[in-house]
N, CA, C and O atoms as CSV, one atom per row, in Angstrom:
chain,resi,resn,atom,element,x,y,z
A,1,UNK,N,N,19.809,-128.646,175.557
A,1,UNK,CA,C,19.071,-128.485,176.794
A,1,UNK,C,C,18.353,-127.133,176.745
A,1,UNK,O,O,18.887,-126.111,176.315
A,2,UNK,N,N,17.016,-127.207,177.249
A,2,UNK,CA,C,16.141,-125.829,177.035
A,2,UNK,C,C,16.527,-125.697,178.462
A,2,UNK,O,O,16.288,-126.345,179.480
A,3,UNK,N,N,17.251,-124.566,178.161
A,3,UNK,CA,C,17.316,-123.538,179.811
A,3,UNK,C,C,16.669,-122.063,179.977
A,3,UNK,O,O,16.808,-121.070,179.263
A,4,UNK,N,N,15.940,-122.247,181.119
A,4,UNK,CA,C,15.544,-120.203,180.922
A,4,UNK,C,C,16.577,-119.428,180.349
A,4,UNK,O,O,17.717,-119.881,180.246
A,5,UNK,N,N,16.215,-118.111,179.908
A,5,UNK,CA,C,16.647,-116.982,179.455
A,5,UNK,C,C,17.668,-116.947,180.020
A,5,UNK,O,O,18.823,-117.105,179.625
A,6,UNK,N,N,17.022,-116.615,181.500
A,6,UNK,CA,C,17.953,-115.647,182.725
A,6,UNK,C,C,19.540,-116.876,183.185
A,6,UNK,O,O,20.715,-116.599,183.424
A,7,UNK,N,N,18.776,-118.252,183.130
A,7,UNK,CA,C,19.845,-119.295,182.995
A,7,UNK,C,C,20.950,-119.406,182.176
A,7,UNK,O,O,22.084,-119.237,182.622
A,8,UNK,N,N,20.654,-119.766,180.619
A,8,UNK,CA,C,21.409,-119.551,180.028
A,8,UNK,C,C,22.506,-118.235,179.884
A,8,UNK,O,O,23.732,-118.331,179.931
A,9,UNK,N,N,21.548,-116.735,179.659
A,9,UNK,CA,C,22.649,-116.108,180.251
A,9,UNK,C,C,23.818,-115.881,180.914
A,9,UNK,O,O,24.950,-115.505,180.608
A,10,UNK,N,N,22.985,-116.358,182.348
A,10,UNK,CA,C,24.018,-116.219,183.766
A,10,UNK,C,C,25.480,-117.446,183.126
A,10,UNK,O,O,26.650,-117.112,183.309
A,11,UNK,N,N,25.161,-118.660,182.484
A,11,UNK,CA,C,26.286,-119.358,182.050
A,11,UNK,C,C,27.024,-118.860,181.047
A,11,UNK,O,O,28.241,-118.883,181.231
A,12,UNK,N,N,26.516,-118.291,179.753
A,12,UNK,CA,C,27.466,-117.430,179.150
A,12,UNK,C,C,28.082,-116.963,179.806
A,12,UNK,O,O,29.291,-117.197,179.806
A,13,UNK,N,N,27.347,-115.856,180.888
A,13,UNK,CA,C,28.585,-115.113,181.617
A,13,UNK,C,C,29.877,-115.553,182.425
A,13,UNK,O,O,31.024,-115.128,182.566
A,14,UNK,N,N,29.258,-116.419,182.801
A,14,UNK,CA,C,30.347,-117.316,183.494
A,14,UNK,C,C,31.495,-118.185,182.540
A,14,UNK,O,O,32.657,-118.528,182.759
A,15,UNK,N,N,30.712,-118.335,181.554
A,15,UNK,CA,C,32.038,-118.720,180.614
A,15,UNK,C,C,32.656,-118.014,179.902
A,15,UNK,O,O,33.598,-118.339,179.179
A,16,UNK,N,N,32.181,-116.976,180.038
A,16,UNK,CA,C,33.173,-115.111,179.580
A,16,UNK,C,C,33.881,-114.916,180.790
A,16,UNK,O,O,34.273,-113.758,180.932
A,17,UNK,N,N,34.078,-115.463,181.427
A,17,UNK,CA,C,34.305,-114.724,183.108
A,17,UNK,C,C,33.861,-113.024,183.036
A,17,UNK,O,O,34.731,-112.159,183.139
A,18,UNK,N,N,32.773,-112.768,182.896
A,18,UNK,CA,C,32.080,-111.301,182.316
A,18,UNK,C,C,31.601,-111.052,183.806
A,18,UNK,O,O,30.519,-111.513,184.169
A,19,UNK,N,N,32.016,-110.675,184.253
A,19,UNK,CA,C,31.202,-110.026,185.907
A,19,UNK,C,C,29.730,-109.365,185.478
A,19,UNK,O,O,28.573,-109.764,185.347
A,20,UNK,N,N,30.183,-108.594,185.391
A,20,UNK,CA,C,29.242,-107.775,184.581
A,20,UNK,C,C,28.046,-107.705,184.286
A,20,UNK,O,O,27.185,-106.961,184.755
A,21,UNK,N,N,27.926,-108.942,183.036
A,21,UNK,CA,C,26.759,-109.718,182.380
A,21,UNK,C,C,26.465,-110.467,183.287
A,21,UNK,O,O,25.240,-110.543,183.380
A,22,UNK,N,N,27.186,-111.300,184.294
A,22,UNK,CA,C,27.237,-112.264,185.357
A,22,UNK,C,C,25.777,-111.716,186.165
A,22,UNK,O,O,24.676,-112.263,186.100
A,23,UNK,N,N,26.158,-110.401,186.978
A,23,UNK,CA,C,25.358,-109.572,187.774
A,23,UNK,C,C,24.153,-109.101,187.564
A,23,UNK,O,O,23.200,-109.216,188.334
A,24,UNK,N,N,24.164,-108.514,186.427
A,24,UNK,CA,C,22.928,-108.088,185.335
A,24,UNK,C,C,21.978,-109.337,185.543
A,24,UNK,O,O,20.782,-109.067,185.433
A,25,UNK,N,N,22.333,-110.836,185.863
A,25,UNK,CA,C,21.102,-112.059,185.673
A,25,UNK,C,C,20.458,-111.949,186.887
A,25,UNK,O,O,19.542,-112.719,187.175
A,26,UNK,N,N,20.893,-110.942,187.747
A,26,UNK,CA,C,20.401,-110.970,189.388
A,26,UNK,C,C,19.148,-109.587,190.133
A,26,UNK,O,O,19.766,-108.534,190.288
A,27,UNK,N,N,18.045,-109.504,190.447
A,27,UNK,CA,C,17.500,-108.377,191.354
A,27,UNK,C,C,18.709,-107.651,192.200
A,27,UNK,O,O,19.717,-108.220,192.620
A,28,UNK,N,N,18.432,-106.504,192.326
A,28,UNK,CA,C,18.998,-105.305,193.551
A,28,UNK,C,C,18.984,-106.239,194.097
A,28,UNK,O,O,20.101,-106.752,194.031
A,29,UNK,N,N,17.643,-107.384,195.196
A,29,UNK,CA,C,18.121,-107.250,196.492
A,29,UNK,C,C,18.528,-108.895,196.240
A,29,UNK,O,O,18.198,-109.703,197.107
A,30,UNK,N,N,19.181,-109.309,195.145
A,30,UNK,CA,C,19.276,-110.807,195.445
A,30,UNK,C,C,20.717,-111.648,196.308
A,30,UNK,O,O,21.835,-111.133,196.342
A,31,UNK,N,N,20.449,-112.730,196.821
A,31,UNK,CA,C,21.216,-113.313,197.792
A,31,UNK,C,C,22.027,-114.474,196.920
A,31,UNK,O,O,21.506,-115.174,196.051
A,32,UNK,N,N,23.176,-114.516,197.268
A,32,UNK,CA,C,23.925,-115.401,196.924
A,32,UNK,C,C,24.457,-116.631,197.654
A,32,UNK,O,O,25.528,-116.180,198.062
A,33,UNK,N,N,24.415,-117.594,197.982
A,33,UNK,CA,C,24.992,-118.535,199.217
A,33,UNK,C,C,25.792,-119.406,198.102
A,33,UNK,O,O,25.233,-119.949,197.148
A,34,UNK,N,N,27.553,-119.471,198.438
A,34,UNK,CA,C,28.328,-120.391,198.316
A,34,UNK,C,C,29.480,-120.434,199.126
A,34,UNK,O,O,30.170,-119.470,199.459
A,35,UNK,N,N,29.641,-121.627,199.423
A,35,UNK,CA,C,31.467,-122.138,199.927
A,35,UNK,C,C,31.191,-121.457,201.551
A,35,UNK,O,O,32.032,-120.932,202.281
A,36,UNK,N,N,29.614,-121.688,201.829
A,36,UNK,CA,C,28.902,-121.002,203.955
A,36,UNK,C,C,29.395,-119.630,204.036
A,36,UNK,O,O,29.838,-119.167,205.087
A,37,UNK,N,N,29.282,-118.544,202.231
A,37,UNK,CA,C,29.021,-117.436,202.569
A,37,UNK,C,C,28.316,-117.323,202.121
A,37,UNK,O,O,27.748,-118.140,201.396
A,38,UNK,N,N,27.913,-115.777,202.454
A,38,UNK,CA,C,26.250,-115.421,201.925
A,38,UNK,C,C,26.523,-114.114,201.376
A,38,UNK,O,O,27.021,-113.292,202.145
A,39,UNK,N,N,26.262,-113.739,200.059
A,39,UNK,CA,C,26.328,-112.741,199.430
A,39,UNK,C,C,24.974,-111.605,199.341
A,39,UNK,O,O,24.040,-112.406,199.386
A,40,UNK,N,N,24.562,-110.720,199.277
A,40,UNK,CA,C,23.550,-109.735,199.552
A,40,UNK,C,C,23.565,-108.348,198.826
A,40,UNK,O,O,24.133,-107.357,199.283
A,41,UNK,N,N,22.775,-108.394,197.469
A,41,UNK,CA,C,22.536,-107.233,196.828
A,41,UNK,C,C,23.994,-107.170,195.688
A,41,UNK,O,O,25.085,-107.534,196.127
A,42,UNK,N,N,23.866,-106.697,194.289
A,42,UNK,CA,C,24.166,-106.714,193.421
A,42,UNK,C,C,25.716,-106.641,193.788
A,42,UNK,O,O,26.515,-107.565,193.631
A,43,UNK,N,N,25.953,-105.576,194.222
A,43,UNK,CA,C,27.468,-105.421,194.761
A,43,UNK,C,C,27.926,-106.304,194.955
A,43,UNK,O,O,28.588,-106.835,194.063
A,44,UNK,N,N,27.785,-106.965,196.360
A,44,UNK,CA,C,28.368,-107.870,197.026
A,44,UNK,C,C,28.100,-108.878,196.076
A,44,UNK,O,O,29.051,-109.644,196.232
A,45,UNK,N,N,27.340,-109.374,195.133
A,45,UNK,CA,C,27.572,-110.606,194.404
A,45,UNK,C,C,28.348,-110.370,193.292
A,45,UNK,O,O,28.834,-111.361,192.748
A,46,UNK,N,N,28.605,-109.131,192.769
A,46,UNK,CA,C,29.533,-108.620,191.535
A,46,UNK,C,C,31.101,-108.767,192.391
A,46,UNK,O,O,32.096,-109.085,191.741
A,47,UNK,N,N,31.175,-108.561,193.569
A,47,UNK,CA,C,33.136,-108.579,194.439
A,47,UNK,C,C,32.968,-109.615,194.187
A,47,UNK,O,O,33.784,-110.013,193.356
A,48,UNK,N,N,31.904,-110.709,194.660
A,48,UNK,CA,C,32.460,-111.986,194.974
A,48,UNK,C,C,32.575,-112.560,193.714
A,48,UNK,O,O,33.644,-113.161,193.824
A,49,UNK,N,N,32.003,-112.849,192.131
A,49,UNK,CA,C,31.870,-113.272,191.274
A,49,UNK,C,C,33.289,-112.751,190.841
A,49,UNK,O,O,34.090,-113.524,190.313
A,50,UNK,N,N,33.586,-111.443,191.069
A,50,UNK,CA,C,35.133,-111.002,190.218
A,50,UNK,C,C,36.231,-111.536,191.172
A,50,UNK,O,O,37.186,-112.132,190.674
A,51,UNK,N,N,36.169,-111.387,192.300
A,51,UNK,CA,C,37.392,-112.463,193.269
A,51,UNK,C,C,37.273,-114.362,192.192
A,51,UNK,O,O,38.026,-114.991,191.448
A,52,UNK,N,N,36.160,-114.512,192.646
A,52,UNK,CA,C,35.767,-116.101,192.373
A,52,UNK,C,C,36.424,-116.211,190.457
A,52,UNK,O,O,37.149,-117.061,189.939
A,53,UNK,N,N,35.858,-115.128,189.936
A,53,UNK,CA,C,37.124,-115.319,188.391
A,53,UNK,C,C,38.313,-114.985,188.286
A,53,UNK,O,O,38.760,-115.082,187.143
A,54,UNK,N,N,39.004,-114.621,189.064
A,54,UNK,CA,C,40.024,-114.209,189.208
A,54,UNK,C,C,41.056,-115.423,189.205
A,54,UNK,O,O,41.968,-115.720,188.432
A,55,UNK,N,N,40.299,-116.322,190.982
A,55,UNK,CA,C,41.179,-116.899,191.180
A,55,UNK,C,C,40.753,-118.564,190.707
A,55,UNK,O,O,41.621,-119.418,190.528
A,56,UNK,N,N,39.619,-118.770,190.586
A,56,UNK,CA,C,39.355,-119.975,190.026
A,56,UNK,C,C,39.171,-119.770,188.178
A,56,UNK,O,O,39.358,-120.577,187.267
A,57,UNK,N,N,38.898,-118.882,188.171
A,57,UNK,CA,C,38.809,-119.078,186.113
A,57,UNK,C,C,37.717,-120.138,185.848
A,57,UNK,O,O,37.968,-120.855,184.879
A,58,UNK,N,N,36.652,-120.376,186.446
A,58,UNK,CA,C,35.552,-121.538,186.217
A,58,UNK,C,C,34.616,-121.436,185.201
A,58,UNK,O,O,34.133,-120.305,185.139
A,59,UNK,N,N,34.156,-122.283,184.316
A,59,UNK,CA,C,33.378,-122.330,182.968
A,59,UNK,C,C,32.224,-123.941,183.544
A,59,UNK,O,O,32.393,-124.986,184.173
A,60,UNK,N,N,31.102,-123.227,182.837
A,60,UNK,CA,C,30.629,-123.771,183.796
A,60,UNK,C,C,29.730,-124.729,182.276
A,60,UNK,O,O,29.525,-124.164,181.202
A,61,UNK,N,N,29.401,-125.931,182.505
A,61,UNK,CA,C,28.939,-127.038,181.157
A,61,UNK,C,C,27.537,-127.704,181.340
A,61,UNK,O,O,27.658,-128.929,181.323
A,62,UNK,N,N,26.155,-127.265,181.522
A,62,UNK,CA,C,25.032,-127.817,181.882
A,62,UNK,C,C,24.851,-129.031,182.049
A,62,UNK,O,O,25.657,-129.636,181.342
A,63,UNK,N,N,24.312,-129.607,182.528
A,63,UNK,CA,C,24.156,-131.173,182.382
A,63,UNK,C,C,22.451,-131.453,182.508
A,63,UNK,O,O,21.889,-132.273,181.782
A,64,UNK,N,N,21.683,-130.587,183.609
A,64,UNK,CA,C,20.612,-130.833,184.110
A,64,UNK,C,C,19.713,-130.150,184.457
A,64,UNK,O,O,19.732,-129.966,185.674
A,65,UNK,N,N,18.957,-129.700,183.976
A,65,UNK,CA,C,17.527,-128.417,184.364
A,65,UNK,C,C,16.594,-129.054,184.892
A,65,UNK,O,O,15.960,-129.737,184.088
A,66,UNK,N,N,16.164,-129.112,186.229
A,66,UNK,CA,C,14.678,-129.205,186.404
A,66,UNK,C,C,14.077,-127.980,186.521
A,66,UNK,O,O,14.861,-127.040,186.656
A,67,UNK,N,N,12.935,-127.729,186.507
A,67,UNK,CA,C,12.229,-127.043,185.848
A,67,UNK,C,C,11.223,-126.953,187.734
A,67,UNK,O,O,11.285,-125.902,188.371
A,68,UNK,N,N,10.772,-127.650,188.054
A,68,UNK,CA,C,10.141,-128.218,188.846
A,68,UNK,C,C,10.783,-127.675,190.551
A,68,UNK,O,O,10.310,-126.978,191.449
A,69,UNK,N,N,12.037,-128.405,190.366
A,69,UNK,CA,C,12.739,-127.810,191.747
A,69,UNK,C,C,13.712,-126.642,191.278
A,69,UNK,O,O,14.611,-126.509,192.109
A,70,UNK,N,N,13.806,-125.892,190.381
A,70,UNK,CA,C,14.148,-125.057,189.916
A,70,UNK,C,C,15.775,-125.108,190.006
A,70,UNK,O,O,16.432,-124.333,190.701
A,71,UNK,N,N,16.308,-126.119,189.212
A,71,UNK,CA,C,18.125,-126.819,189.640
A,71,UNK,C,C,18.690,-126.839,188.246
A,71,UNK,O,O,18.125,-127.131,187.192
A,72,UNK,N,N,19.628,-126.556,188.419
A,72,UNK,CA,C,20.520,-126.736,187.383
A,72,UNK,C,C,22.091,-127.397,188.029
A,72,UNK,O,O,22.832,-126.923,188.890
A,73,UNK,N,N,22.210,-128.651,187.226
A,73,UNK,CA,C,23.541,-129.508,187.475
A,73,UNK,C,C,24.302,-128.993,186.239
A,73,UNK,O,O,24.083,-128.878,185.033
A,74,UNK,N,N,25.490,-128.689,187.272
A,74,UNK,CA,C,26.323,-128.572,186.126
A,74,UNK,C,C,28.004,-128.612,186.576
A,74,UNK,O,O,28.499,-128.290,187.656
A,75,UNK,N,N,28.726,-129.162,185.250
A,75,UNK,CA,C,29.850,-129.611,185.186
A,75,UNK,C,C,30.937,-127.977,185.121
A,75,UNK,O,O,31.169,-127.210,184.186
A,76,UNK,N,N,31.408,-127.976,186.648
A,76,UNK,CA,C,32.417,-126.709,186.662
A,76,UNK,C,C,33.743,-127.106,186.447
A,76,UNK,O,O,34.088,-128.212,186.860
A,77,UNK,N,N,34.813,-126.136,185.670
A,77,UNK,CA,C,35.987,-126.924,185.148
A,77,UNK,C,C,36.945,-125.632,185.895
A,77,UNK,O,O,36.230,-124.630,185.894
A,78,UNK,N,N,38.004,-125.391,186.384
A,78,UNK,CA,C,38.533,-124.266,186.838
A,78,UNK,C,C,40.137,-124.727,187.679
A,78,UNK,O,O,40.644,-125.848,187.703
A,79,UNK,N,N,40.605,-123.598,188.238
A,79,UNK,CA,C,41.904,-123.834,188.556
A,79,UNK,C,C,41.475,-123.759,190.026
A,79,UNK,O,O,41.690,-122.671,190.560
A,80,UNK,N,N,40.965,-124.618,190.706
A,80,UNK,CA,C,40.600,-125.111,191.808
A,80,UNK,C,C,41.034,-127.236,191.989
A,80,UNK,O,O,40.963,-128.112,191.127
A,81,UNK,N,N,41.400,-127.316,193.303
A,81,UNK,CA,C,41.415,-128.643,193.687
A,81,UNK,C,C,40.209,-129.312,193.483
A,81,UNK,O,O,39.150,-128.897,193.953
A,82,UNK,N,N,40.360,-130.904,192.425
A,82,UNK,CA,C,39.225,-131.499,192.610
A,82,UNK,C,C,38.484,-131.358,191.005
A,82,UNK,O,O,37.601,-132.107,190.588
A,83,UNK,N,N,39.118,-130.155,190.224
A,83,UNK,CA,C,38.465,-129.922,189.328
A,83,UNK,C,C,38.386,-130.794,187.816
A,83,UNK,O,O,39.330,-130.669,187.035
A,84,UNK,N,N,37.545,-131.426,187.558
A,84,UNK,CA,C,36.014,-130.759,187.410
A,84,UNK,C,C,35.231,-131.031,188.303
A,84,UNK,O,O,35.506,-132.150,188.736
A,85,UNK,N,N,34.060,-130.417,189.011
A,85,UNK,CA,C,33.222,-130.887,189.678
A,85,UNK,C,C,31.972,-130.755,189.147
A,85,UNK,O,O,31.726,-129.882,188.315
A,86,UNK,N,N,30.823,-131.850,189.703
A,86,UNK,CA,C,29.713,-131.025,189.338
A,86,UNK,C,C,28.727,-130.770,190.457
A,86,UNK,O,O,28.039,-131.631,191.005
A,87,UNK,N,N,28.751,-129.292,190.761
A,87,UNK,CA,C,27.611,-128.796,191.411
A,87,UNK,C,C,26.114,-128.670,191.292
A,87,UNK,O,O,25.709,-129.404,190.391
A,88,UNK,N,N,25.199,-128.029,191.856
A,88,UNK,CA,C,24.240,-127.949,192.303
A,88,UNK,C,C,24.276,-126.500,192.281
A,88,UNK,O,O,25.091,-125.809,192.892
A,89,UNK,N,N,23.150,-126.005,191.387
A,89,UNK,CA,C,22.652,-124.343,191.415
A,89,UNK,C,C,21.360,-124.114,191.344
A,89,UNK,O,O,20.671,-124.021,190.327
A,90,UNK,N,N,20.884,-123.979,193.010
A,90,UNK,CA,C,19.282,-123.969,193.107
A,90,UNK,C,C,18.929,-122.759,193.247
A,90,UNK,O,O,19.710,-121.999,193.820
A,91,UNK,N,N,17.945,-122.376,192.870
A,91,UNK,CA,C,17.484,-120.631,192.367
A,91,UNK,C,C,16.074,-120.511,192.489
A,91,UNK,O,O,15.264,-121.438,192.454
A,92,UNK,N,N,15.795,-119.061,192.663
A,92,UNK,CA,C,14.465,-118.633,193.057
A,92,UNK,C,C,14.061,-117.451,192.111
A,92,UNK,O,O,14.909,-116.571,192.257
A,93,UNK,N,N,13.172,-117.098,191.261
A,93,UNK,CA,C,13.097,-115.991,190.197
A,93,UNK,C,C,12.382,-115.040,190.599
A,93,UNK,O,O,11.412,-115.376,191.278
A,94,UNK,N,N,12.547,-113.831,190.390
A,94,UNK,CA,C,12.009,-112.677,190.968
A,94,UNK,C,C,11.805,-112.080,189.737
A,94,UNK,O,O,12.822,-112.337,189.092
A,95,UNK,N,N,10.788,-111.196,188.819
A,95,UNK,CA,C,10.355,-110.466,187.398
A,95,UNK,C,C,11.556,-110.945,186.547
A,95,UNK,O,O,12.497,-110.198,186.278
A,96,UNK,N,N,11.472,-112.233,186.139
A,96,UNK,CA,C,12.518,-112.742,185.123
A,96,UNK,C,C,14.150,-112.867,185.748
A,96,UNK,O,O,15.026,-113.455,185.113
A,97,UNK,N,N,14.367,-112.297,186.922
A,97,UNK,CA,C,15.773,-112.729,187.290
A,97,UNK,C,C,15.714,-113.435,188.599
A,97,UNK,O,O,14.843,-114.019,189.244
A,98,UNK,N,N,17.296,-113.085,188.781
A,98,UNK,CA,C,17.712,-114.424,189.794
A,98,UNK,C,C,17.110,-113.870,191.076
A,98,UNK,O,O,17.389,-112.671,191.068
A,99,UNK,N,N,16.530,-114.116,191.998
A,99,UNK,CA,C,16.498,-113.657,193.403
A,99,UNK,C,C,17.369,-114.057,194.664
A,99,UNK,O,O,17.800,-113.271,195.508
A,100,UNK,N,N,17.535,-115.353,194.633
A,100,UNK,CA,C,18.395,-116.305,195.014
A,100,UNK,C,C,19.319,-117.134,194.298
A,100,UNK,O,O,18.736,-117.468,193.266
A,101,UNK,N,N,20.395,-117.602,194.326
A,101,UNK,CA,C,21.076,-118.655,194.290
A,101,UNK,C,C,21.762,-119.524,195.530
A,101,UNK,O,O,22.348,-118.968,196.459
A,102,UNK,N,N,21.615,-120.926,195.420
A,102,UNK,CA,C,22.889,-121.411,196.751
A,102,UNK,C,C,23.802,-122.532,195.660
A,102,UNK,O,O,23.384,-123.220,194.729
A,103,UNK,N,N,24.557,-122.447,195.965
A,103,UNK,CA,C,25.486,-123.773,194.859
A,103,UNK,C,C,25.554,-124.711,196.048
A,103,UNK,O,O,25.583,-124.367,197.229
A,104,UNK,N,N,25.573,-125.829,195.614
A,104,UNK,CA,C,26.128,-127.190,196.418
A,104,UNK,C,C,26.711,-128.071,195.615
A,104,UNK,O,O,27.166,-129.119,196.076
């Protein structure tokens, strides 16, 4: 699957559980929306990404890029109820990174 740069990345990171590298795929002022919270600016999406590996451990397995509505489906595997699921990660790009994300 051809995925952007900034895409592929952000999933490595997530399958490192790498906060870190995770954050780095995002603008200063970018927004995060999952699980009807809303995350805001690098910080606040670096707590929530290191809580969220902590306690789920999630690796995340592509399935689907549109290009068009700017989505990526993908198969999450983790120590959460229900698991595997596959979500919904719709995104907005700001100079090559993330500006937005919302998962569904």
């Amino acid at each position: 699957m051809n995925l952007p740069h900034i895409i592929a990345n952000l999933v490595d990171a997530q399958n490192q559980l790498n906060s870190k590298a995770y954050v780095d795929c995002f603008t200063e002022t970018a927004i995060v929306h999952d699980e009807g919270q809303t995350y805001e600016g690098k910080e606040a999406i670096q707590r929530w990404i290191e809580k969220a590996n902590e306690k789920y451990q999630v690796t995340m397995k592509p399935m689907e890029y549109s290009v068009g509505d700017q989505t990526l489906k993908a198969e999450i595997l983790g120590n959460f109820p229900g698991s595997p699921l596959v979500l919904t990660y719709h995104y907005t790009f700001r100079n090559a990174l993330i500006q937005s994300l919302e998962i569904v």
